[in-house]
C-alpha positions, 0 to 999 in steps of 0.5 A: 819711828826709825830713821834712815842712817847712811854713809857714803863709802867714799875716800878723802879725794873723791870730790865731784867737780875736781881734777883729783876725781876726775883722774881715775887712773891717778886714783891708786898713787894716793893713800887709802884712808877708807878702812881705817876711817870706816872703822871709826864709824862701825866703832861709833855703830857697834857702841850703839848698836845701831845698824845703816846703810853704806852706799858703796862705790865700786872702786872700793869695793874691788880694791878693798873687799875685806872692808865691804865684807867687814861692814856687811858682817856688823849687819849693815846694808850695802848699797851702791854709789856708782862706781867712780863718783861721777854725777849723773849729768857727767854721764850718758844714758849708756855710760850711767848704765854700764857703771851701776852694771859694773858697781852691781857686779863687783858689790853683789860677787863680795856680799853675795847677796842682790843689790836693791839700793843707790844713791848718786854722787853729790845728790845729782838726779835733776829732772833732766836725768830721771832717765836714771830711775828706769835704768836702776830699776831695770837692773833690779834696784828697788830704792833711790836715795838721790833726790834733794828738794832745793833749787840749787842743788836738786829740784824745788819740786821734788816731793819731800818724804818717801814715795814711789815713782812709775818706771817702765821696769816696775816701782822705785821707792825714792827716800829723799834727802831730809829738809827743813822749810825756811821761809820760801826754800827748803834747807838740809840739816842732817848731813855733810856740812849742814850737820856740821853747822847746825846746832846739835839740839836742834838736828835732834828736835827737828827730827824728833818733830818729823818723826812726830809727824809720821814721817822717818828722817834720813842722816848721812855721813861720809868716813872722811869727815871722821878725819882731820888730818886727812891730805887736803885738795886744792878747791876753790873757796866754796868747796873747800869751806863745803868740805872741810868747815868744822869737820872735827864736829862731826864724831860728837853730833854722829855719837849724839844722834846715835844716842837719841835717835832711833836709825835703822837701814834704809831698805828697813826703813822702806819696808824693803826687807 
């Protein structure tokens, strides 16, 4: 069974909810850690040999080329992750579509290749905004990976495993966030913080379980978390224990799970090509 093996291609202050994110004109006086940090994980993927998906945002892409030509290169997927890391329910209707446009024209004129994959900042598809479904399937997105089935964070009544969903432009594959049932609620365990605080052994049972079951998992990973040393933002306590908590845990988990886990990318996974 092949899971699902993601990064989101972001840099150490692209944080939702805060000033620093908010102020893209600021974005450029910062330093650019992306590419060294990127280079980590393709390092742990080339020992591995072990291929993924980078869900990529356009900001990146355009100032860094060379670094989505490299990724493409080791034979990983690009995918897409908007263009300024803005959550969908920051966005329009009309505002959401014209930043997929611009993150599918920057990617696609570097790879040269279509785009059929997204995944939204912060796993921010609510029911309030599937609108966004349509939108990316009008554009020729094949496959959604920004559902979570929480209370909190998603919504409880998302479906738990890979599925299709109707849009009035054709079918979109959904590849939801991985969970795991406790009690009445479902948590996540194989990415950001949650891998980083769950035990190793028991990420590693847990998928080998799902996958026992018939159904593939999904890991993601960020290039920012392979950095401790990296500028710290001022977040309130919360976020700031989400971000950084145990960040110099996640080089061993990634390396273990490369070792005994099957991944592959997620348009494979798919059967999407």
């Amino acid at each position: 069974m092949q899971n699902a093996l993601t990064v989101d291609l972001e840099d150490w202050y692209h944080i939702c909810g805060t000033a620093d994110n908010a102020a893209h004109h600021r974005w450029p006086e910062y330093e650019s850690r992306v590419t060294r940090n990127t280079d980590k994980v393709l390092a742990f993927l080339k020992r591995h040999d072990a291929r993924a998906t980078f869900f990529v945002l356009g900001y990146i892409a355009e100032k860094e080329p060379g670094l989505i030509k490299n990724i493409r290169s080791h034979g990983h997927e690009i995918a897409i992750h908007g263009y300024y890391h803005q959550r969908l329910f920051e966005l329009t209707r009309s505002s959401f579509e014209d930043d997929i446009k611009r993150s599918i024209d920057v990617v696609g004129s570097i790879t040269g290749e279509p785009v059929i994959g997204y995944r939204a900042p912060e796993w921010s598809i609510r029911s309030s905004t599937l609108w966004a479904l349509d939108v990316l399937r009008k554009h020729g997105i094949l496959y959604d990976s920004s559902m979570v089935p929480l209370t909190r964070m998603g919504e409880r009544s998302f479906q738990t495993s890979p599925h299709s969903i109707k849009t009035p432009y054709g079918e979109i594959r959904e590849f939801p966030l991985t969970t795991m049932r406790v009690l009445w609620e479902r948590l996540p365990f194989t990415g950001g913080l949650p891998l980083r605080i769950a035990p190793y052994w028991y990420i590693v049972s847990k998928l080998k379980r799902i996958n026992a079951a018939g159904e593939p998992g999904l890991v993601y990973v960020h290039p920012w978390e392979f950095d401790a040393e990296q500028p710290r933002i001022e977040l309130s306590l919360s976020r700031r224990f989400m971000h950084y908590f145990n960040i110099r845990s996640t080089a061993p988990k990634f390396e273990g799970l490369l070792k005994h886990i099957n991944f592959a990318p997620v348009r494979e996974v798919l059967g999407l090509g």
